[in-house]
C-alpha positions as CSV (number, residue, x, y, z in Angstrom):
1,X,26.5,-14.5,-11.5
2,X,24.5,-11.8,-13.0
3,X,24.8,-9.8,-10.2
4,X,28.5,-9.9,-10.2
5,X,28.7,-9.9,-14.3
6,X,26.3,-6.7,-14.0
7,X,28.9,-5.0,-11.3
8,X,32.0,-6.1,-13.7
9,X,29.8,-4.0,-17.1
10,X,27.6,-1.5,-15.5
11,X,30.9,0.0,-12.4
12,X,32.7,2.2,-14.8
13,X,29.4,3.8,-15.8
14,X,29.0,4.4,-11.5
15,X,26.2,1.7,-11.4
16,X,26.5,-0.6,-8.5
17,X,24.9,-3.7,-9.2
18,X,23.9,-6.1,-6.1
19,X,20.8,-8.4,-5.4
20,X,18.9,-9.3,-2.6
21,X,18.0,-13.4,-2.3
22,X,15.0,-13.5,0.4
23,X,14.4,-17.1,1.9
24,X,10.7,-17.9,2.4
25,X,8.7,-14.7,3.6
26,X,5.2,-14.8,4.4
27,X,4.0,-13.9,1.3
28,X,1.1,-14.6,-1.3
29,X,3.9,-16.3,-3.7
30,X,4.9,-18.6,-0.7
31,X,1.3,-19.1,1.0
32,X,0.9,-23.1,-0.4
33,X,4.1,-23.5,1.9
34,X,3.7,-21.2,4.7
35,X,-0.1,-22.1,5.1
36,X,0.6,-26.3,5.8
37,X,0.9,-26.3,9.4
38,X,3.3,-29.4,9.2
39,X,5.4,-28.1,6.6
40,X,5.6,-24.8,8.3
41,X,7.0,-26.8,11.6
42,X,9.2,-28.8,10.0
43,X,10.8,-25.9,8.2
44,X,10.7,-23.4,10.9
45,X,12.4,-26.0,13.3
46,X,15.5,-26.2,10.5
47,X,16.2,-22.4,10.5
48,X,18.8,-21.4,13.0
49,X,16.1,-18.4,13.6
50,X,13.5,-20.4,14.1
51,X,10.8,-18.7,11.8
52,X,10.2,-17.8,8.2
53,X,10.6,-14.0,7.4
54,X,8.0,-11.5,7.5
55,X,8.2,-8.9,4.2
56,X,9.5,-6.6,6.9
57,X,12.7,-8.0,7.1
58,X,13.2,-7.4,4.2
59,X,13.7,-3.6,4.8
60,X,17.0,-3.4,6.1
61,X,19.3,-4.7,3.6
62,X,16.5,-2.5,0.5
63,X,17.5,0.7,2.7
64,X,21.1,-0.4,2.9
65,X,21.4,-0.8,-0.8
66,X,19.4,1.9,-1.6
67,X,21.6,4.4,0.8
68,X,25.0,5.9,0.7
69,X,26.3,3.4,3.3
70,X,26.5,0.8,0.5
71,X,28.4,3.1,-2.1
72,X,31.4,1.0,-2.3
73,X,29.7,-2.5,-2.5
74,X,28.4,-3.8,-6.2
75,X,28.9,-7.6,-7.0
76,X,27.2,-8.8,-4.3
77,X,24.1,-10.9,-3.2
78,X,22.6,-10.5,0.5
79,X,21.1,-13.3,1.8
80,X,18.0,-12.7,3.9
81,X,16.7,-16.3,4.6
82,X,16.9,-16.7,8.4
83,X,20.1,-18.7,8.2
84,X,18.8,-21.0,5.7
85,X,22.0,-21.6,4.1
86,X,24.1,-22.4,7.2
């Protein structure tokens, strides 16, 4: 909600406002997870991808916010959690 609250305040300044909600990535923040081999199965074996992210994957929606090719989106959160929330 901040995201779109941000969007609704900050638009008719010419700020977009949008978020980015990363599922787990390998990651020092998420290493107690990541680093259990059994909780690392079971939770692999959930995600319609089938693994947890890499920081790399990450990239693709930064650059697309960051770029011109988002210039008409604000309010908005991309997901980037391997299908998590399926």
């Amino acid at each position: 909600m901040l995201t779109r609250a941000l969007a609704q305040e900050l638009g008719k300044h010419g700020v977009r406002a949008n978020a980015i909600a990363p599922g787990m990535i390998r990651t020092e923040f998420a290493k107690a997870s990541w680093s259990n081999p059994a909780f690392l199965k079971q939770y692999e074996a959930s995600l319609p991808l089938g693994r947890i992210g890499e920081p790399a994957d990450l990239v693709g929606a930064a650059l697309f916010l960051a770029s011109d090719a988002s210039a008409y989106v604000t309010g908005h959160t991309i997901f980037v959690e391997g299908g998590a929330l399926t």
